[in-house]
DSSP file (Angstrom, degrees, kcal/mol; ACC not computed):
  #  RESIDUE AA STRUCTURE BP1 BP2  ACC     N-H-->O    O-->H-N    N-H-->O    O-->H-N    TCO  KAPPA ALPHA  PHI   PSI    X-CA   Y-CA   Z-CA
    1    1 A X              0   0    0      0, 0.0     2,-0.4     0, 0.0    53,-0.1   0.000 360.0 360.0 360.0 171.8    0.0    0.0    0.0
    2    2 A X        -     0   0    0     52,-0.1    51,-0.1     2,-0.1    77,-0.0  -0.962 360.0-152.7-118.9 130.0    0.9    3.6   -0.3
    3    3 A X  S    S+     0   0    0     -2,-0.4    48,-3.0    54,-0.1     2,-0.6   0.289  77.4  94.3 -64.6  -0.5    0.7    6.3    2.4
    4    4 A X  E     -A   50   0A   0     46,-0.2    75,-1.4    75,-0.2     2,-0.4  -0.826  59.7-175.2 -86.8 117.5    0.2    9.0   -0.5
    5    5 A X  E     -AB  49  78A   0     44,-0.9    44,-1.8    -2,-0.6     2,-0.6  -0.812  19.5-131.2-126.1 163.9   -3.6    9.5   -0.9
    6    6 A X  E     -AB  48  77A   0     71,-8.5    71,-1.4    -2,-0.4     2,-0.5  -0.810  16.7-154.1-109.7 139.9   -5.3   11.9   -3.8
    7    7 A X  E     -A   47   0A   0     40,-3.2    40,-1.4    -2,-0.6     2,-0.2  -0.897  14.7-169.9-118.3 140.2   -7.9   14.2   -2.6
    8    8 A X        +     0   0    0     -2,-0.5    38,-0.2     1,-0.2    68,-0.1  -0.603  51.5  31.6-115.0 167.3  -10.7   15.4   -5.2
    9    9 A X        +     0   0    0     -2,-0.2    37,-0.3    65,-0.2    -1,-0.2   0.635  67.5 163.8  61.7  29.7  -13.3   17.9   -5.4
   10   10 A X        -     0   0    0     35,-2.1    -1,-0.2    -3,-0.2     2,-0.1  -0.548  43.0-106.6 -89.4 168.2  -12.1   20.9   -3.3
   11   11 A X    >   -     0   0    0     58,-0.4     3,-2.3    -2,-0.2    34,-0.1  -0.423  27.2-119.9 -88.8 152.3  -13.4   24.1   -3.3
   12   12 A X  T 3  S+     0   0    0      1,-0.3    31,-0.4    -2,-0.1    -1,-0.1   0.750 116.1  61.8 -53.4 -33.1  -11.2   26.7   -5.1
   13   13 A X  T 3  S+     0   0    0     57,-0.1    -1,-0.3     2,-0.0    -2,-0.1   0.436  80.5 122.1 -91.3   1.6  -11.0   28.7   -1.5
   14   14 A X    <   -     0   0    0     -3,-2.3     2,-0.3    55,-0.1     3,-0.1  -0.109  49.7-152.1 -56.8 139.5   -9.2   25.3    0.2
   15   15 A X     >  -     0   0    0      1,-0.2     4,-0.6    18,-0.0    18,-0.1  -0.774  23.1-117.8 -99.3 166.3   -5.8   25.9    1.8
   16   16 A X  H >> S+     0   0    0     -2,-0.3     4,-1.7     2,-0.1     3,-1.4   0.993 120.9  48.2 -51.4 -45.4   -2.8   23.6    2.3
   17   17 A X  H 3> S+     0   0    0      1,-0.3     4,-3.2     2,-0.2     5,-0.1   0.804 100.3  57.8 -88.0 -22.8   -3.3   24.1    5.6
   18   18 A X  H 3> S+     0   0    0      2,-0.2     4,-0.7     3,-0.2    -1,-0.3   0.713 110.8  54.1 -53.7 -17.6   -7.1   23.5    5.8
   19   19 A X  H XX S+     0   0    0     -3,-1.4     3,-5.9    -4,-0.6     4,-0.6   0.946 105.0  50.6 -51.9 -80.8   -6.0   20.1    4.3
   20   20 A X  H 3X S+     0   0    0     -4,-1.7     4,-1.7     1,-0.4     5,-0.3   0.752 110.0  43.4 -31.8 -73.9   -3.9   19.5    6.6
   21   21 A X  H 3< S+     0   0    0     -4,-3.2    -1,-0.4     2,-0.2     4,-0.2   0.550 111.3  62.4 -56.1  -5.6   -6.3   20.2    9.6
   22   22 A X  H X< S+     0   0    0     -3,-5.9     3,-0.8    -4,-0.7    -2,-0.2   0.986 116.2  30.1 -60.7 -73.7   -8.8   18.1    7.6
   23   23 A X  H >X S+     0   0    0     -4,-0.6     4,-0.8     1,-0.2     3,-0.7   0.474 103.0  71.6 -47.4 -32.2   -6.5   15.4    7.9
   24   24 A X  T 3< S+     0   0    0     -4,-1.7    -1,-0.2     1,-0.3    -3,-0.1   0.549  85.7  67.2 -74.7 -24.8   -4.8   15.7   10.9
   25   25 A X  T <4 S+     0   0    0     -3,-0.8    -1,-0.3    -5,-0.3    -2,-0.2   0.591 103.6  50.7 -76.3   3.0   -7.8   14.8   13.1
   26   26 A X  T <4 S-     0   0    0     -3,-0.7    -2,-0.2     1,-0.4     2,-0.1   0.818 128.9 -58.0-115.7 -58.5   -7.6   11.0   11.6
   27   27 A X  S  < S-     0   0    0     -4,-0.8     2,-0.8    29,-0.1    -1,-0.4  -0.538  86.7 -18.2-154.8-136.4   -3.8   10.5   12.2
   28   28 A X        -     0   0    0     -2,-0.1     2,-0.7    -3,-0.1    25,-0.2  -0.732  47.9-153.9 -89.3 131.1   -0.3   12.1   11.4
   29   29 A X        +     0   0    0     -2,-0.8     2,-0.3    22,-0.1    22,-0.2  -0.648  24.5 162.2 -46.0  79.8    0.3   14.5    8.5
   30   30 A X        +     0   0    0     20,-1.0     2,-0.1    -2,-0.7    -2,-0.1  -0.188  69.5  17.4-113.1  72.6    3.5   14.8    7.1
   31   31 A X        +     0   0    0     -2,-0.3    19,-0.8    17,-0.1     2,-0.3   0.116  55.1 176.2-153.5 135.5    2.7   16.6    3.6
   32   32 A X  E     +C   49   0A   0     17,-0.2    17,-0.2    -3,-0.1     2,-0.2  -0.775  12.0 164.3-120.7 145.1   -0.5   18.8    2.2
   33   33 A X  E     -C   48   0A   0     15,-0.6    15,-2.8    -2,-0.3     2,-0.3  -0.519  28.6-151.8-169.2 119.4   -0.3   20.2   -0.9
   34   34 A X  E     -C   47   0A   0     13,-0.2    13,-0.2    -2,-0.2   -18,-0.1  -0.655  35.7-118.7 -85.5 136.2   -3.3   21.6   -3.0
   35   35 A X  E     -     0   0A   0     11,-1.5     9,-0.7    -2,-0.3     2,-0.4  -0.579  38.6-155.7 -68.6 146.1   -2.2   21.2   -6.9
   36   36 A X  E     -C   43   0A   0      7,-0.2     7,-0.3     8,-0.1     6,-0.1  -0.979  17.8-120.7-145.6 123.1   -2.2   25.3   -8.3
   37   37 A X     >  -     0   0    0      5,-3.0     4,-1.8    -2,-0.4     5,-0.1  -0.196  19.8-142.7 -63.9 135.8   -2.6   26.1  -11.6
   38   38 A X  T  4 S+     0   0    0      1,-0.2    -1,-0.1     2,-0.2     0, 0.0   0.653  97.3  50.6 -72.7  -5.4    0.7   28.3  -13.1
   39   39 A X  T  4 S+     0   0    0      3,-0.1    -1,-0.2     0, 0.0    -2,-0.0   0.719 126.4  20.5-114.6 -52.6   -1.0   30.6  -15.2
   40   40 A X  T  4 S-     0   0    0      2,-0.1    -2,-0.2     1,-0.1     3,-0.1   0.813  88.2-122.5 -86.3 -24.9   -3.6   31.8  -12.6
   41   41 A X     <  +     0   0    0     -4,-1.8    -1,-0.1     1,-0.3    -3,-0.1   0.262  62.9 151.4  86.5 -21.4   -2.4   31.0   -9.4
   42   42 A X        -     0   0    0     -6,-0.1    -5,-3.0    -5,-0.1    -1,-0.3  -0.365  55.7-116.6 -62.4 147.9   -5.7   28.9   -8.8
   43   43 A X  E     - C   0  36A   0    -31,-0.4    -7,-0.2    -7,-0.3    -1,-0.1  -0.590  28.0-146.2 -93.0 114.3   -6.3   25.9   -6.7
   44   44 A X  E     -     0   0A   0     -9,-0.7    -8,-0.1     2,-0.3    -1,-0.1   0.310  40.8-105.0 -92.8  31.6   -7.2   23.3   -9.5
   45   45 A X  E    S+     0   0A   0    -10,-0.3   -35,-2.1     1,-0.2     2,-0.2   0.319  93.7  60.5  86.3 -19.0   -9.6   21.5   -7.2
   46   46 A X  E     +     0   0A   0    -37,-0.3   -11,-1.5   -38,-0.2    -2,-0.3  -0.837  52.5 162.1-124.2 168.7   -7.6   18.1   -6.1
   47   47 A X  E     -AC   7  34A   0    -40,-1.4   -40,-3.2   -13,-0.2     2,-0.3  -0.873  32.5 -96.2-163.6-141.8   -4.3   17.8   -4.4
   48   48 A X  E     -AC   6  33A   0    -15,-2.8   -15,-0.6   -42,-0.2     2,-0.2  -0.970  22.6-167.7-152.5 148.9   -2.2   15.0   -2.2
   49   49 A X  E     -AC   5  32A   0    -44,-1.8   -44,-0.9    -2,-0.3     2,-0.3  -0.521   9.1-153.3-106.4 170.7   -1.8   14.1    1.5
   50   50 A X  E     -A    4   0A   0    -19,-0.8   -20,-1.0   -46,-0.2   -46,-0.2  -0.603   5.4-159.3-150.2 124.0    0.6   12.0    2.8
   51   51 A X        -     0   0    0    -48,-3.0   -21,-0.2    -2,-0.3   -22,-0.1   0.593  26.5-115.7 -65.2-148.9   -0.1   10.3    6.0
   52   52 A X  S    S+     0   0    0      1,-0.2     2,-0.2   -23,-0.1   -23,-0.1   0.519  93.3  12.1-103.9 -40.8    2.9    8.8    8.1
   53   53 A X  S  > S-     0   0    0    -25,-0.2     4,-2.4   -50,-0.1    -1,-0.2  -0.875  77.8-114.6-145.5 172.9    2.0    5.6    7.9
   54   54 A X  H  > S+     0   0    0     -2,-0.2     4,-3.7     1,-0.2     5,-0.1   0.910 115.2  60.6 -71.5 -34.1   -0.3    3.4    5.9
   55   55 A X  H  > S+     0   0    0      2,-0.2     4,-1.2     1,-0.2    -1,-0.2   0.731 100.7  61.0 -75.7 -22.4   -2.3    2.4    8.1
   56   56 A X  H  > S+     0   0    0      2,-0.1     4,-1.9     3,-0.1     5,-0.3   0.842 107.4  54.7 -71.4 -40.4   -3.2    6.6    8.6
   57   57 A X  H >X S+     0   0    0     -4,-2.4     4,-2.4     2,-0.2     3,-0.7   0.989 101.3  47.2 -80.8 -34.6   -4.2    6.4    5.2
   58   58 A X  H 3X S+     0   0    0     -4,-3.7     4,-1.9     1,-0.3    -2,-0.1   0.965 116.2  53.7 -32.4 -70.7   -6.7    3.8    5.2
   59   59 A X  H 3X S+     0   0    0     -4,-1.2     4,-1.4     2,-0.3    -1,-0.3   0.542 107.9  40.7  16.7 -86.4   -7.8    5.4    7.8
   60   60 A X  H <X S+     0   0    0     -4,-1.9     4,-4.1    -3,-0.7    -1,-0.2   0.822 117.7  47.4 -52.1 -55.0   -8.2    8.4    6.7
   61   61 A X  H  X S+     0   0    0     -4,-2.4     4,-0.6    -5,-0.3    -2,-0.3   0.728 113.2  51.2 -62.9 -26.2   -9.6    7.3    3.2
   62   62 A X  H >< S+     0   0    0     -4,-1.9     3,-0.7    -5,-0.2    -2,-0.2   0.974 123.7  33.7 -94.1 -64.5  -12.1    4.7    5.2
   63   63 A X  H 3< S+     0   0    0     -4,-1.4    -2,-0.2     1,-0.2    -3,-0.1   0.613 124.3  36.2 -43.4 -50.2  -13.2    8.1    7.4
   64   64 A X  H >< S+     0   0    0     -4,-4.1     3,-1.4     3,-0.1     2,-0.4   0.479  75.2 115.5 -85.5 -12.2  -13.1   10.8    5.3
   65   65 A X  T << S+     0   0    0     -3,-0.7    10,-0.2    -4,-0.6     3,-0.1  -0.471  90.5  16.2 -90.2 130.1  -14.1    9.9    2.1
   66   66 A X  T 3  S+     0   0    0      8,-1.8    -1,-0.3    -2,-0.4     9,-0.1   0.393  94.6 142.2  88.1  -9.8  -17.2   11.8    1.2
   67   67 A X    <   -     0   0    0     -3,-1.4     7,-1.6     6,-0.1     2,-0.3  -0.014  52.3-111.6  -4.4 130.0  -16.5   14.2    4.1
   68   68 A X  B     +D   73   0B   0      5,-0.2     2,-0.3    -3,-0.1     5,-0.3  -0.962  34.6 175.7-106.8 134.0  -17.3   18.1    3.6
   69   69 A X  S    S-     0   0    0      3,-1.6   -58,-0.4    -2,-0.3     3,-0.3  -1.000  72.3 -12.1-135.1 158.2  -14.7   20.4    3.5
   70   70 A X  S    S-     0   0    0     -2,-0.3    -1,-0.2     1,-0.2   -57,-0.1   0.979 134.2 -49.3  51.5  45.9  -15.2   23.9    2.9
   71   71 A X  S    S+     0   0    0      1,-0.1     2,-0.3   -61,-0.0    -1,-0.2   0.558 119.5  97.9  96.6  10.0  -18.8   23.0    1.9
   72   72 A X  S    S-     0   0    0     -3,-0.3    -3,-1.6   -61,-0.0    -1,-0.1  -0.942  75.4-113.6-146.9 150.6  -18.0   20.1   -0.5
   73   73 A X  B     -D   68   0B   0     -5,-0.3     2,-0.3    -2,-0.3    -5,-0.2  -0.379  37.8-148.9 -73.3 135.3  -17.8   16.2   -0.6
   74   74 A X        -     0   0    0     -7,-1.6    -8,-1.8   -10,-0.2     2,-0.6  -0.947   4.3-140.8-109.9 162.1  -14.2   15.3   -1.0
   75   75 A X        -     0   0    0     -2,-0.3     2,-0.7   -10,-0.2   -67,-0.1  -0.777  16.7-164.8-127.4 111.8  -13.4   12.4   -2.7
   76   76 A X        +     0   0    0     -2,-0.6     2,-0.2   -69,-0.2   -69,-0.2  -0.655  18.4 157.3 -97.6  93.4  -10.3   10.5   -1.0
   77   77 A X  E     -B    6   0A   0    -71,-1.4   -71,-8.5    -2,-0.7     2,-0.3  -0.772  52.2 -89.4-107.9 158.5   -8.2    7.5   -3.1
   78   78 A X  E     -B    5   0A   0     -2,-0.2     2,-0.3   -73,-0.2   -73,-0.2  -0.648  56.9-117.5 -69.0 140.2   -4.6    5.9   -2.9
   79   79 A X        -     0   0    0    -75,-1.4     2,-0.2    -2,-0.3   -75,-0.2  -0.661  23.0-130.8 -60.5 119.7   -2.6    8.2   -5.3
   80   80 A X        -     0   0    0     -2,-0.3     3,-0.1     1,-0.2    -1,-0.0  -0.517  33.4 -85.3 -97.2 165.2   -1.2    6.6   -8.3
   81   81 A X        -     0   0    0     -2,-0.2     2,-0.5     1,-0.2    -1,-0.2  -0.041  50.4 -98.2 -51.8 145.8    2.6    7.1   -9.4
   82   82 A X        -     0   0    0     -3,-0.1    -1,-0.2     1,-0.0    -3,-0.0  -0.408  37.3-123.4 -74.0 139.5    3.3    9.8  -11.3
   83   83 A X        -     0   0    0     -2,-0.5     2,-0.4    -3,-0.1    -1,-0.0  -0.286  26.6-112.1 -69.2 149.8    3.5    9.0  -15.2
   84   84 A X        -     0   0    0      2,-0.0     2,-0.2     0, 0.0    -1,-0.1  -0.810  29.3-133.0 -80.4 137.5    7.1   10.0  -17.3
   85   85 A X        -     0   0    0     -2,-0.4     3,-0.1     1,-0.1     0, 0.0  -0.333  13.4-155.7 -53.0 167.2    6.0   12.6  -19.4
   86   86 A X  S    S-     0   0    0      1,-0.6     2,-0.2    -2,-0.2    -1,-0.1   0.611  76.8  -3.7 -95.0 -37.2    7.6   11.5  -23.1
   87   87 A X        -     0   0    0     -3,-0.0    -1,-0.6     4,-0.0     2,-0.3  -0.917  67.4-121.0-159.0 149.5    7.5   15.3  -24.1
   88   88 A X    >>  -     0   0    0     -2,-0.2     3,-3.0    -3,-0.1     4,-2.2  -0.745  26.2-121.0 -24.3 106.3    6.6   18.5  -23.1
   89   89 A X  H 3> S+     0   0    0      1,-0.3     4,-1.3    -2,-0.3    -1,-0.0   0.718 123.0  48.9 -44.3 -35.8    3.9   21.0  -25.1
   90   90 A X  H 34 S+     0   0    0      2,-0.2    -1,-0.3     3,-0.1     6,-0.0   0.507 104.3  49.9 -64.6 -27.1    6.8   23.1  -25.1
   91   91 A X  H X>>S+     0   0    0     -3,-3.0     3,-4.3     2,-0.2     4,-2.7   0.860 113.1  57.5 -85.2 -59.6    9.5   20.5  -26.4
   92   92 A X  H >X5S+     0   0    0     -4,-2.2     3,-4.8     1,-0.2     2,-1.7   0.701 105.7  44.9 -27.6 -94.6    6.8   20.0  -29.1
   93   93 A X  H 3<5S+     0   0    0     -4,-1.3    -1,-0.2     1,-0.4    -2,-0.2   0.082 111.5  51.0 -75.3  21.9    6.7   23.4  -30.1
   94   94 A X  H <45S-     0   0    0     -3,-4.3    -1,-0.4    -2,-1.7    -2,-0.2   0.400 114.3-114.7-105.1  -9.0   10.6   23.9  -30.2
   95   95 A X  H <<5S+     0   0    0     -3,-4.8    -3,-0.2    -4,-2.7    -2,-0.1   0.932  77.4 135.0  60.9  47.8   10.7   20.9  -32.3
   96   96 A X     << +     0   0    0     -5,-1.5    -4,-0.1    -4,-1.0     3,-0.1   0.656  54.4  80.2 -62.9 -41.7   12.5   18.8  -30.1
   97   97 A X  S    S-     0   0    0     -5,-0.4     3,-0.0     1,-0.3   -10,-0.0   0.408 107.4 -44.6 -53.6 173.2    9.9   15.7  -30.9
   98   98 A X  S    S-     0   0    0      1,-0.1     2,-0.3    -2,-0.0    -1,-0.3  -0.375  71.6-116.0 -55.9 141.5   10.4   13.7  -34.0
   99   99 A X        -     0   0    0     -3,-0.1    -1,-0.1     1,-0.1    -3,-0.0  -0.793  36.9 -87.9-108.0 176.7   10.9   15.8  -36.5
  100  100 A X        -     0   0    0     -2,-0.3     3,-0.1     1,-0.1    -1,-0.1   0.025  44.1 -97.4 -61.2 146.5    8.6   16.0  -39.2
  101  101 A X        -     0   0    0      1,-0.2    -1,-0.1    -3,-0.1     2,-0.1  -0.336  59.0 -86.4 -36.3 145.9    8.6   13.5  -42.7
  102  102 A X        -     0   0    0      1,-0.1     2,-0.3     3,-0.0    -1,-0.2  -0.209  40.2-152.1  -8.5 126.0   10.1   15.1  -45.5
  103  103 A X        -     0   0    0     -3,-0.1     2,-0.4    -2,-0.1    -1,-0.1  -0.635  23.1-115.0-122.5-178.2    8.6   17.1  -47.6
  104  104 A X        -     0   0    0     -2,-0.3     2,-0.3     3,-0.0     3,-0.1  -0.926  51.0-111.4-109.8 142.4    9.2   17.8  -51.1
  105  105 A X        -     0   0    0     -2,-0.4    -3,-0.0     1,-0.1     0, 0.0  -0.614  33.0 -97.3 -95.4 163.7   10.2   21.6  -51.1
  106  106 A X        -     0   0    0     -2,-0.3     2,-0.1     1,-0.1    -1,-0.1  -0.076  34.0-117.5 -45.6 132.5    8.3   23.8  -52.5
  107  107 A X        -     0   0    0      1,-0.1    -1,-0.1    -3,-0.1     5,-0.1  -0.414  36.5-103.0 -81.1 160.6    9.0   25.1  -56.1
  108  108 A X     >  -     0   0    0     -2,-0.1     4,-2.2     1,-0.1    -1,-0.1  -0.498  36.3-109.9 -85.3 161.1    9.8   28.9  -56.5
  109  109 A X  H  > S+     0   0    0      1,-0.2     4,-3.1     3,-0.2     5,-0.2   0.906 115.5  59.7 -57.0 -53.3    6.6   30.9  -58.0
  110  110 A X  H >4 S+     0   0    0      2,-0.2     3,-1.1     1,-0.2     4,-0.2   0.773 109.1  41.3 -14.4 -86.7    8.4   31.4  -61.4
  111  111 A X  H 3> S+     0   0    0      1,-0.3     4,-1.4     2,-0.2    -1,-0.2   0.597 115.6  53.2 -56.6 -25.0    8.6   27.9  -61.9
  112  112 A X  H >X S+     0   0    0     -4,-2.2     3,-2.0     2,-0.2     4,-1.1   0.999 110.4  46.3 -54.5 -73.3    4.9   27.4  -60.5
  113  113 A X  H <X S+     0   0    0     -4,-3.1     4,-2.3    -3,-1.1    -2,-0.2   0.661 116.0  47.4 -85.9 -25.4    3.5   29.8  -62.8
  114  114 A X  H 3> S+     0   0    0     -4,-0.2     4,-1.7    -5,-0.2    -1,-0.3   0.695 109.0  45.7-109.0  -4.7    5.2   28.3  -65.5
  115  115 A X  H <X S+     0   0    0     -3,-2.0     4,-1.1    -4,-1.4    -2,-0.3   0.806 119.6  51.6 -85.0 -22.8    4.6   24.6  -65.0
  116  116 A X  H  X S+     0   0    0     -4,-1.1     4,-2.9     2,-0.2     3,-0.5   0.938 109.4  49.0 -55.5 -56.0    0.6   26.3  -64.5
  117  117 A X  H  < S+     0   0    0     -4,-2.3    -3,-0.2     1,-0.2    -2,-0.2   0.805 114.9  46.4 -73.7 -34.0    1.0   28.1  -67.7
  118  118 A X  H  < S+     0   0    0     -4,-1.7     3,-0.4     2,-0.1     4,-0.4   0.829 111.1  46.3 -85.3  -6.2    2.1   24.7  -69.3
  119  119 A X  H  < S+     0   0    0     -4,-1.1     4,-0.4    -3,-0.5    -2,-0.2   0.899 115.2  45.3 -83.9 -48.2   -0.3   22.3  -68.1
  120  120 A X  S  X S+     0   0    0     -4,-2.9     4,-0.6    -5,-0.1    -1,-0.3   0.062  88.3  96.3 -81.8  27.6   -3.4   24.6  -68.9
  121  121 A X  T >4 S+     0   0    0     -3,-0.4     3,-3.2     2,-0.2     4,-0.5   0.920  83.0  52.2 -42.5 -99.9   -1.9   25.5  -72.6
  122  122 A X  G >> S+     0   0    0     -4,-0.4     3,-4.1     1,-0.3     4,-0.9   0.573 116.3  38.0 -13.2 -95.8   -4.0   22.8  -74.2
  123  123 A X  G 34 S+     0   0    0     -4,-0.4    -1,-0.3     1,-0.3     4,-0.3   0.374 109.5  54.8 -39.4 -10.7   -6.7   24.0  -72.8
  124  124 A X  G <X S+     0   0    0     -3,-3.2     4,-0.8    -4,-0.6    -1,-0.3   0.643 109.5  52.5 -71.8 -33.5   -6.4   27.8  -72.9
  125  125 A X  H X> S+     0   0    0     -3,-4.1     4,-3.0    -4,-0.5     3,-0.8   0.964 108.0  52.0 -96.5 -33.9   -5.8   27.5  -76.8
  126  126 A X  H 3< S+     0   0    0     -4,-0.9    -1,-0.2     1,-0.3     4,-0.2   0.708 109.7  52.1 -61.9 -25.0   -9.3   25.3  -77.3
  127  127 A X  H 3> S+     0   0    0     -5,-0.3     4,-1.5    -4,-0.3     3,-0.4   0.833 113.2  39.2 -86.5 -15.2  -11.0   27.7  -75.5
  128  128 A X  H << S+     0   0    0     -4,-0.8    -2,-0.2    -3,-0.8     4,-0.1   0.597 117.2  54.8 -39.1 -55.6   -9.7   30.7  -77.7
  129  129 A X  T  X S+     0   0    0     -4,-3.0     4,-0.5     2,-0.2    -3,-0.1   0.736 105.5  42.5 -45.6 -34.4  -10.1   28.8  -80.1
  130  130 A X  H >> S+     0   0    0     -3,-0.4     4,-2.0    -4,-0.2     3,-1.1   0.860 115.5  57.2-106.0 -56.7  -13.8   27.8  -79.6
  131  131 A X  H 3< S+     0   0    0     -4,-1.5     4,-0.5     1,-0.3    -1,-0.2   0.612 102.2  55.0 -69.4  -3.1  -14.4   31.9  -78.7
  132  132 A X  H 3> S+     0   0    0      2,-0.1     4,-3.0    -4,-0.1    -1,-0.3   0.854 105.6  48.5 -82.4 -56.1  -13.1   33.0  -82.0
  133  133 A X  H <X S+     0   0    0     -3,-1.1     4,-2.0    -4,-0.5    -2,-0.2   0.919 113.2  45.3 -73.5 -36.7  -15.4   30.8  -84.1
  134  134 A X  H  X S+     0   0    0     -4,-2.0     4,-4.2     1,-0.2     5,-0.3   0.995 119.2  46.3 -76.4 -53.2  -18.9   31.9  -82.2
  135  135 A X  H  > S+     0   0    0     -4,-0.5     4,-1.3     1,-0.2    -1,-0.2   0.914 109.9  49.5 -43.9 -54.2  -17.5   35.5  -82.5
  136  136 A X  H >X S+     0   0    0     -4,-3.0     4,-2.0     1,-0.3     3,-1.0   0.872 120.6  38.3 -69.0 -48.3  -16.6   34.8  -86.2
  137  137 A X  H 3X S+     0   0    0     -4,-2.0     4,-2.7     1,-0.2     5,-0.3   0.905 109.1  60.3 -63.8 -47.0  -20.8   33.3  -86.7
  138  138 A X  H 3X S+     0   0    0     -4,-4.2     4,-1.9     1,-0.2    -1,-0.2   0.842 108.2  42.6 -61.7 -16.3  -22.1   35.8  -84.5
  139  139 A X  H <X>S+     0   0    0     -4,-1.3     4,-6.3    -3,-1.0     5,-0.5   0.886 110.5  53.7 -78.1 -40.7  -20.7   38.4  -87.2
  140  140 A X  H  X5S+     0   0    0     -4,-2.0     4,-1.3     1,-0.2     5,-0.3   0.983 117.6  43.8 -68.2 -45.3  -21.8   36.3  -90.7
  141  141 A X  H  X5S+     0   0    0     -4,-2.7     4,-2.5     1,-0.2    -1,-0.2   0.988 111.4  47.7 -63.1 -38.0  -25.4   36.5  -88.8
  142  142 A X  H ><5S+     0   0    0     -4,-1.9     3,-0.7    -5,-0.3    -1,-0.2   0.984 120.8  39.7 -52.4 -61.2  -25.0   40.2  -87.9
  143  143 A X  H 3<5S+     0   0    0     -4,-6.3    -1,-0.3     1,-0.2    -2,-0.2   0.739 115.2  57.5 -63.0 -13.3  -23.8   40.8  -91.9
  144  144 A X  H 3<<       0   0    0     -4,-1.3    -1,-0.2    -5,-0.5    -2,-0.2   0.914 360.0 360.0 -78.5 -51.5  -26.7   38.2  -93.0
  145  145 A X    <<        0   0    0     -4,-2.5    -1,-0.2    -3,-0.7    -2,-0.2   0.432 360.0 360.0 -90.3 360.0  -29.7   39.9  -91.5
């Protein structure tokens, strides 16, 4: 078993130390800590306890669990290990990560415009073509009538 236990559901306004005295009435306390968001400085609503012994956390967890503090239910489990990150949101965005497939680079606009300009030829000249002759009929009717 573990003596680290994970505490849910607290209200924003929670302290460490109101943890602490939460806890401290079931056995010994030796670390409180409410989890705090970095960007706001806000309390993100869980944190971790850690009893003295195991048998203080059961304890606690058998006692407490469902408990109000500060006006709210808490909800009291064994804490699992913390996971290795693999990367960082930040490593990502230095490009640190894998880097990226290959790409084929990009051709410069000249050679764009002129591989555009050969592909649609054919077609350019059939339409030209095609707008020439209706002009050329509309004219014999115009001179006809």
């Amino acid at each position: 078993m573990t003596n680290r236990l994970y505490v849910g559901n607290l209200a924003y306004s929670t302290t460490n130390e109101g943890l602490r005295a939460f806890f401290a009435a079931v056995g010994e306390v030796t670390h409180a800590e409410i989890v705090i968001e970095r960007e706001s400085g806000r309390s993100k609503g869980f944190g971790f306890v850690q009893m003295a012994s195991d048998e203080d956390a059961q304890r606690a967890m058998a006692l407490l669990n469902g408990k109000l503090l500060d006006q709210r239910p808490v909800r009291i489990d064994f804490a699992r290990p913390k996971e290795a990150r693999t990367e960082t949101v930040s490593q990502r965005a230095a490009g640190r990560s894998q880097p990226r497939p290959a790409r084929a680079a990009p051709s410069p606009p000249a050679e764009r415009d002129r591989q555009r300009r050969n592909t649609n030829r054919g077609e350019r000249d059939r339409n030209r073509e095609r707008e020439r002759r209706r002009m050329r009929d509309r004219w014999r009717d115009d001179d006809e009538e």
